[in-house]
Residue frames as a rotation matrix with the C-alpha (Angstrom) as fourth column:
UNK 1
0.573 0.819 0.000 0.00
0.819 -0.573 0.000 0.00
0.000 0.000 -1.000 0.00
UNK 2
0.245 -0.484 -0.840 2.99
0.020 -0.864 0.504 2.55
-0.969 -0.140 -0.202 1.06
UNK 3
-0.632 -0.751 0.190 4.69
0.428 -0.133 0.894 1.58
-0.646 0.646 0.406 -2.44
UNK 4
-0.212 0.508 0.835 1.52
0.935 -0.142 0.324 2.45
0.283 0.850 -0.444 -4.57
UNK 5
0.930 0.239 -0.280 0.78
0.340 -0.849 0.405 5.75
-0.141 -0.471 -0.871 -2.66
UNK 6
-0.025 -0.969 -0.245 4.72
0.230 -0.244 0.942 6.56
-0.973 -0.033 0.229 -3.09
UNK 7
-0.466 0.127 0.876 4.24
0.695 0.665 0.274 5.89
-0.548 0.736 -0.398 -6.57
UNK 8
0.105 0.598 0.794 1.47
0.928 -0.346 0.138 7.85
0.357 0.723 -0.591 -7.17
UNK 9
0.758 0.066 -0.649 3.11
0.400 -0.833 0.383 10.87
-0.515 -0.550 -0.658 -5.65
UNK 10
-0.254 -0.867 -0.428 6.13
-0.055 -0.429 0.902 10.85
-0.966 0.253 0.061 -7.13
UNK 11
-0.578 0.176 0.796 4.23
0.803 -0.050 0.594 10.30
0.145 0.983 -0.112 -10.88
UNK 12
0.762 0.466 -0.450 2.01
0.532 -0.846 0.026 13.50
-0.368 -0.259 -0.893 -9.18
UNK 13
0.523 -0.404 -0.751 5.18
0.032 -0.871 0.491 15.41
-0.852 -0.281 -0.442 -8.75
UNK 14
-0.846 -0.528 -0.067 7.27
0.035 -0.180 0.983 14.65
-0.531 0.830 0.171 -12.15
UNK 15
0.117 0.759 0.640 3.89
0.740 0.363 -0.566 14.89
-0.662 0.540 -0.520 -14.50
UNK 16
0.950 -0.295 0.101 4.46
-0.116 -0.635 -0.764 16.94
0.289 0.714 -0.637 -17.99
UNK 17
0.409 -0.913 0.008 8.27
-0.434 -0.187 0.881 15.76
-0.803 -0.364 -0.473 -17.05
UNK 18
0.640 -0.008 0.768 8.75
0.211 0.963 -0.166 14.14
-0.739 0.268 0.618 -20.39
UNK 19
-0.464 -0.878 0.117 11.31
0.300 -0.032 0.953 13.93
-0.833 0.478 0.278 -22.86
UNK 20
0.764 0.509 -0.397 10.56
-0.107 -0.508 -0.855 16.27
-0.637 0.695 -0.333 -26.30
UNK 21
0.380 -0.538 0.752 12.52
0.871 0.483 -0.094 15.34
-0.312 0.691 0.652 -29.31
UNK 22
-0.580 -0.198 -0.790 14.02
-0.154 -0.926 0.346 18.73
-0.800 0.322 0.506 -31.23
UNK 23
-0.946 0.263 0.187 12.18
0.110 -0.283 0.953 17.62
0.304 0.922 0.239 -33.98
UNK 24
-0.179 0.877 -0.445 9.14
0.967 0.239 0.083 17.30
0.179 -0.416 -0.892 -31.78
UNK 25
-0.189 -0.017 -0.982 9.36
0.652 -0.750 -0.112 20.70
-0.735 -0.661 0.153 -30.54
UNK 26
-0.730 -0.397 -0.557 9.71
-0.018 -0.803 0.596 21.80
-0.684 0.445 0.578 -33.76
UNK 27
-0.626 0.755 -0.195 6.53
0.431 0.543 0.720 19.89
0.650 0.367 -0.665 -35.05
UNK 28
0.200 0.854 -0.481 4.55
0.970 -0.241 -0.023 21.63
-0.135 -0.462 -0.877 -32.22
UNK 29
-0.611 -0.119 -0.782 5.95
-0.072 -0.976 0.205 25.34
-0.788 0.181 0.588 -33.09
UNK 30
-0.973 0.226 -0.049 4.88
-0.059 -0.036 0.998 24.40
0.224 0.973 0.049 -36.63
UNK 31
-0.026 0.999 -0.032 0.94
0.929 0.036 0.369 23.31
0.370 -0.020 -0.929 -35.40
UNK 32
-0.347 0.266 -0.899 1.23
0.897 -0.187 -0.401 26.10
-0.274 -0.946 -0.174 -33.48
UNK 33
-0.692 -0.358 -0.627 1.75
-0.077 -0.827 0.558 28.93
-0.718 0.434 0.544 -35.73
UNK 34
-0.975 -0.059 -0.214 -0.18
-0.214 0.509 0.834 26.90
0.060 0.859 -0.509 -38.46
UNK 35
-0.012 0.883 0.470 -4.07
-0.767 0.293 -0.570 26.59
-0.641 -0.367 0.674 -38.57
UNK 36
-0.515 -0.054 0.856 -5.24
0.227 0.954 0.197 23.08
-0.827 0.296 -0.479 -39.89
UNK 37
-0.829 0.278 -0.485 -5.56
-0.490 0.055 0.870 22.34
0.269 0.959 0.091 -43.93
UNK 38
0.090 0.986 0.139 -9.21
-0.979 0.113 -0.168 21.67
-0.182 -0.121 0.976 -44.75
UNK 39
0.299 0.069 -0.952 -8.35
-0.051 0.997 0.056 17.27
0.953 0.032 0.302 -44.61
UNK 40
-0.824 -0.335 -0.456 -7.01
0.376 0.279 -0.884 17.70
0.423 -0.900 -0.104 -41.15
UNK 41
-0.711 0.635 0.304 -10.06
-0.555 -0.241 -0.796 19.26
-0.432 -0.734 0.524 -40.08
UNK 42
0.174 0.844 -0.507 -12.16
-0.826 0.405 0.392 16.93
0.536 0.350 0.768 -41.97
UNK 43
-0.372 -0.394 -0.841 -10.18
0.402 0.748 -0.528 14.04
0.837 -0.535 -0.120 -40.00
UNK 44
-0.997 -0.070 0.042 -10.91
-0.009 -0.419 -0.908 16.02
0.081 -0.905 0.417 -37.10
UNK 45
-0.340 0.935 0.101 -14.65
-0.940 -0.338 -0.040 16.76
-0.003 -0.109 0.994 -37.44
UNK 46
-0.142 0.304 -0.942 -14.71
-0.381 0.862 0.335 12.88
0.914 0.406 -0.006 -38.47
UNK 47
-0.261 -0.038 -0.965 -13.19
0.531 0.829 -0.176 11.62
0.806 -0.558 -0.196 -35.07
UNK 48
-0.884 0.128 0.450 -14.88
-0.318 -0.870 -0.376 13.97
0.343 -0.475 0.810 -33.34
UNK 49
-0.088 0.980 -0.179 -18.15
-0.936 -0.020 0.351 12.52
0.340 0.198 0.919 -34.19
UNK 50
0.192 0.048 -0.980 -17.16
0.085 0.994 0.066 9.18
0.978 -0.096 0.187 -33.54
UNK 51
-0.719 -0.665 -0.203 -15.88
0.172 0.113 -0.979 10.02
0.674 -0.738 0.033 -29.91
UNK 52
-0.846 0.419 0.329 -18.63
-0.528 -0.579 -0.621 11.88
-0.070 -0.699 0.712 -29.03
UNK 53
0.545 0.662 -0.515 -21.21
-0.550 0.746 0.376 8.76
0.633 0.079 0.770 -30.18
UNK 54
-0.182 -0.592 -0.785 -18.73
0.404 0.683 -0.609 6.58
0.896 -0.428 0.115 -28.16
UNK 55
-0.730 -0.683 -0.038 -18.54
0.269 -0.235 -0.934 8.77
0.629 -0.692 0.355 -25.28
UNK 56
-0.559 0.828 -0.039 -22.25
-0.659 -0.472 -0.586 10.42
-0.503 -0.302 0.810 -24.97
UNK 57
-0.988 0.148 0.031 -24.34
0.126 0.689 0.713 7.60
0.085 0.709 -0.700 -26.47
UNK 58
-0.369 0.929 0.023 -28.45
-0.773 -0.321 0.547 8.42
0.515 0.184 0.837 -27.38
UNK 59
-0.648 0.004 0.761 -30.13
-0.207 0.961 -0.181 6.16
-0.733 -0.275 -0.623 -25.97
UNK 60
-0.956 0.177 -0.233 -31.55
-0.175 0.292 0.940 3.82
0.235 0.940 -0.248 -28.59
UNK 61
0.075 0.997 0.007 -35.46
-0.995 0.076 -0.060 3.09
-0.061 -0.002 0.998 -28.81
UNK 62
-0.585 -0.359 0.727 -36.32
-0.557 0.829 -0.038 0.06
-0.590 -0.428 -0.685 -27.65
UNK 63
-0.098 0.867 -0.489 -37.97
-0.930 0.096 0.355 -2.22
0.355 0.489 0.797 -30.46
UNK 64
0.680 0.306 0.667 -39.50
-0.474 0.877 0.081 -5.95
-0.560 -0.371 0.741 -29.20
UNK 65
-0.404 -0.874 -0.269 -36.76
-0.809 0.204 0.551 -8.50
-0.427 0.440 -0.790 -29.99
UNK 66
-0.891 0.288 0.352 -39.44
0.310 0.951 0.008 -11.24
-0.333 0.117 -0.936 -30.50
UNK 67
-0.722 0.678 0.137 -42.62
-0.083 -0.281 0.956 -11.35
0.687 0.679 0.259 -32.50
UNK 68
-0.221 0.436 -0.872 -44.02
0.819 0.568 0.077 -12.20
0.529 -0.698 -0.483 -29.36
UNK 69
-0.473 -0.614 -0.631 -42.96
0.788 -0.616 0.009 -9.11
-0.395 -0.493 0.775 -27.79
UNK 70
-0.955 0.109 0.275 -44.20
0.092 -0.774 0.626 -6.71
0.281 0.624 0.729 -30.96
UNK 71
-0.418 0.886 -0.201 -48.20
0.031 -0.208 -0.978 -5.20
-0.908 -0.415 0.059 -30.35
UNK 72
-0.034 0.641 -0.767 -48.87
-0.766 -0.510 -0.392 -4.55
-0.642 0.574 0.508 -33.96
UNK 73
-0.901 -0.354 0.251 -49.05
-0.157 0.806 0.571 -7.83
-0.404 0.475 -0.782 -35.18
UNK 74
-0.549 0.653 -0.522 -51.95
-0.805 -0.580 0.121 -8.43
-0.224 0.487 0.844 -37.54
């Protein structure tokens, strides 16, 4: 129990401590400066939609899984 509480203090205290490549750095100046070409926001807007169906799901309408089940049978 002490080691996992240790643990998670000392990944508390180094967090955003990570190693950045120079070319990384220089890949995030570049987004930075840069707004996104109209396929990177279509990629975006795509997995957008898909996260937010994943994440917030409608709820679906139940329909009778059995003919048994259904009222408007004829």
């Amino acid at each position: 129990m002490l080691d996992t509480l240790q643990r998670i203090v000392l990944l508390w205290k180094n967090k955003k401590n990570y190693y950045k490549s120079p070319i990384h750095k220089i890949l995030d100046e570049w987004d930075n400066k840069h707004s996104l070409s109209q396929s990177q926001k279509h990629e975006y807007h795509k997995h957008y939609q898909i996260h937010t169906k994943r994440d917030d799901p409608s709820e679906k309408q139940k329909s009778p899984r059995t003919w048994l089940e259904q009222d408007d049978i004829q």
